[in-house]
C-alpha positions as CSV (number, residue, x, y, z in Angstrom):
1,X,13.2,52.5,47.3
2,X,15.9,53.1,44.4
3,X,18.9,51.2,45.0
4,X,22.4,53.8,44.3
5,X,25.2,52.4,42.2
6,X,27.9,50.6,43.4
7,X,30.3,53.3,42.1
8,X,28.4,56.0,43.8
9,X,28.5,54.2,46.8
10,X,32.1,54.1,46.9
11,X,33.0,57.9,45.7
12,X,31.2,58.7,49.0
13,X,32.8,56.1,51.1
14,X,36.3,58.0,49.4
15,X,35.6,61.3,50.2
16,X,34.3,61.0,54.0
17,X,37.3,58.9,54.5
18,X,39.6,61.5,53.3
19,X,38.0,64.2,54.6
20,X,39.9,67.4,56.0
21,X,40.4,66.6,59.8
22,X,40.7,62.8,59.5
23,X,44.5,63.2,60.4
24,X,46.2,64.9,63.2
25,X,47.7,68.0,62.6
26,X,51.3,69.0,64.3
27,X,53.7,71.9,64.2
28,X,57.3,70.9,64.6
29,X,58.7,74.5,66.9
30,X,62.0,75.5,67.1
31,X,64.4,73.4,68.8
32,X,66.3,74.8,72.1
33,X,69.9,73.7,72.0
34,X,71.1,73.5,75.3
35,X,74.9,72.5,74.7
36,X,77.5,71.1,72.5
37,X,75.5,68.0,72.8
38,X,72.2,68.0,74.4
39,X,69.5,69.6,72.7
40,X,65.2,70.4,73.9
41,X,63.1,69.2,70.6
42,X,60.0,70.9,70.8
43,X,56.0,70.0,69.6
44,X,52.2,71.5,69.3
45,X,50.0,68.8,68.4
46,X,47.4,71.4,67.4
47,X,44.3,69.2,66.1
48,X,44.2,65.3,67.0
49,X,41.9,64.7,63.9
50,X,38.8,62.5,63.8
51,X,39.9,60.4,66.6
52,X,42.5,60.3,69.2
53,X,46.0,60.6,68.6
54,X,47.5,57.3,70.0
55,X,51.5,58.0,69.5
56,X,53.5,61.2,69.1
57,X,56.8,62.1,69.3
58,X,60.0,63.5,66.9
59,X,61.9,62.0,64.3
60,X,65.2,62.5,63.7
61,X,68.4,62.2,60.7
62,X,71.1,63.5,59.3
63,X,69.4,64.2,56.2
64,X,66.3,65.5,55.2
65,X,62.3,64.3,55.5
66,X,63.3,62.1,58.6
67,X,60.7,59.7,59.5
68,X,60.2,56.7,62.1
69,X,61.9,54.6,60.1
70,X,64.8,56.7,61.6
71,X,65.5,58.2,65.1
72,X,62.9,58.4,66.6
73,X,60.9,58.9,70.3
74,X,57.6,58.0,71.1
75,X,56.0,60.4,73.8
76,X,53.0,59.3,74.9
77,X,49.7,60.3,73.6
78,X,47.0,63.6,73.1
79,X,47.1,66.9,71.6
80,X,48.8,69.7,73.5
81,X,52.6,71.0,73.7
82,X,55.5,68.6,74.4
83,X,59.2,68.2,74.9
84,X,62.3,65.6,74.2
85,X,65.4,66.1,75.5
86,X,68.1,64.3,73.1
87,X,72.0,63.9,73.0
88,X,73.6,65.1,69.8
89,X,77.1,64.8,68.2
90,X,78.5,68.5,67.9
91,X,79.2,70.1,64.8
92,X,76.5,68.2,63.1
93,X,73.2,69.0,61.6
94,X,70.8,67.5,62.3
95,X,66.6,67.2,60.6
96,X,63.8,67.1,62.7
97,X,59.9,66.4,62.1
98,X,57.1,65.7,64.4
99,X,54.8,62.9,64.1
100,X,51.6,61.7,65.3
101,X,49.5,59.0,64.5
102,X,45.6,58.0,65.0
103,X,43.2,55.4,63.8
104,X,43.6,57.3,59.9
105,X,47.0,57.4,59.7
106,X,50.3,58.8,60.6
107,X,51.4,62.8,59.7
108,X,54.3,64.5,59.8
109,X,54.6,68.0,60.9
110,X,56.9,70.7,59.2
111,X,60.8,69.9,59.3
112,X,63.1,72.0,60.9
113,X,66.9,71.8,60.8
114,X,69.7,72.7,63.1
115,X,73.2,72.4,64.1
116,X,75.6,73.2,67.1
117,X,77.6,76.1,65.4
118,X,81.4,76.9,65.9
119,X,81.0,79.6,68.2
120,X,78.5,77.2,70.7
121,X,80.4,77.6,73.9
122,X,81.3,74.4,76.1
123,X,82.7,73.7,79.4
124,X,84.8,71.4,81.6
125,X,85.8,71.0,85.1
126,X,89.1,70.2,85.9
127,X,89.4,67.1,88.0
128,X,92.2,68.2,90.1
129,X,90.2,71.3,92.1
130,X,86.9,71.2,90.4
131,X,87.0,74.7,89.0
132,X,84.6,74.7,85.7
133,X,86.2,76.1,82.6
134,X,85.0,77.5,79.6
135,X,85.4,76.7,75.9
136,X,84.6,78.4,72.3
137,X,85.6,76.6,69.3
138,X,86.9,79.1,66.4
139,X,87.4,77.5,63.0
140,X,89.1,73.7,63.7
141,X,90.5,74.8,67.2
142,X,89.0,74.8,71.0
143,X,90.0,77.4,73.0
144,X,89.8,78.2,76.5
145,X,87.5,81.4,77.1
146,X,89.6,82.2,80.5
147,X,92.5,81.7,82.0
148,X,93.7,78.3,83.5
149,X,93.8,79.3,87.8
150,X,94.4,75.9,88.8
151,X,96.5,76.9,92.1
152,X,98.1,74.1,94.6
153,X,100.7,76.2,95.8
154,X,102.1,79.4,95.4
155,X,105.8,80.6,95.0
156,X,107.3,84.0,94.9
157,X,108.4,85.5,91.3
158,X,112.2,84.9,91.8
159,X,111.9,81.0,92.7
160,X,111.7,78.4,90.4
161,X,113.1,74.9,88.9
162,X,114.1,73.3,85.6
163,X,112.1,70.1,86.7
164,X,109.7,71.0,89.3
165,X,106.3,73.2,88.9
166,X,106.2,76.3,90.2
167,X,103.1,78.0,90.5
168,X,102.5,82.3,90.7
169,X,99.9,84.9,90.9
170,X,101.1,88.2,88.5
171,X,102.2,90.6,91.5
172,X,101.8,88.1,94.5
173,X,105.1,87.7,96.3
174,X,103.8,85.9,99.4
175,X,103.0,82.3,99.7
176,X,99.5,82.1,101.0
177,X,97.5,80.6,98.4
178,X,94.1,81.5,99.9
179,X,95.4,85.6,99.8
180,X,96.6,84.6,96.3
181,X,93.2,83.4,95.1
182,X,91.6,87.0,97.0
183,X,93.5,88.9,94.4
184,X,92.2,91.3,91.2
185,X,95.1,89.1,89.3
186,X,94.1,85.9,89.8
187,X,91.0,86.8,88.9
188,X,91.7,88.6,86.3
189,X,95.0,86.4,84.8
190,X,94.7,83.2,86.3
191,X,98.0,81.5,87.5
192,X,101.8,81.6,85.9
193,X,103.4,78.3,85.7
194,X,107.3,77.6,85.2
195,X,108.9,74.1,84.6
């Protein structure tokens, strides 16, 4: 039996061990942003490769070709779709890549990029009645997208003070607050204060 070169020996050991397939293959999808600061990373993990895929997960930066030397979250293991939910600084973008790793190696998948825009809409409650609010930023500034209705009291149209608040519904001249609350108005314009 004829004995094959060393070097022939090892150009085959080369090319089976970097043979198509070897290393997982991942699609980084679009990312769902969910608020000014929370934000649904989504994954395929189409192909595991040769053998199983033992860690997946995203990586995460403010600049490009992120990797796990960065952000990063570890999600279990296998092919198939997967999410991460993460918390995010508004007004920021942000670079995103998918990973997966098996006994050849680690890949990355595509990167995709994003940022919560000016025109993302927030909200708030206020802590006095618990009514939720809505916000837009335009430009530098936030703005409220409706009218403040936060309504304790209620006082006719000719009544007021220099130092105490006074509170009144546009056409309401009564002082029930609950009828106050019942009307187009109120609805509509939220409440008038004078100080």
């Amino acid at each position: 039996m004829k004995k094959l070169p060393v070097t022939i020996i090892l150009a085959l050991f080369l090319l089976s061990s970097c043979e198509k397939g070897s290393l997982p293959e991942v699609e980084t999808l679009p990312a769902s942003i969910a608020d000014a600061t929370h934000v649904t990373l989504n994954v395929n993990v189409i192909d595991e490769g040769r053998t199983a895929v033992t860690t997946r997960g995203f990586c995460w930066a403010l600049t490009a070709n992120p990797t796990v030397n960065d952000n990063f979250s570890q999600n279990e293991f296998g092919p198939g779709k997967f999410t991460q939910d993460i918390e995010i600084v508004p007004d920021t973008t942000y670079y995103v890549r998918t990973y997966a790793t098996n006994s050849s190696g680690t890949v990355y998948g595509n990167e995709i990029s994003f940022s919560t825009t000016d025109s993302l809409p927030g909200s708030f409650s206020d802590s006095r009645d618990g009514t939720k609010y809505h916000w837009v930023k335009i430009g530098n500034q936030i703005w409220m997208a409706e009218n403040l209705a936060y309504l304790p009291s209620v006082n006719i149209s000719s009544s007021g003070s220099e130092t105490s608040p006074f509170y009144y519904v546009f056409g309401y001249e009564r002082a029930s607050v609950n009828d106050a609350k019942a009307t187009a108005n109120y609805a509509t314009y939220g409440v008038l204060y004078r100080y």
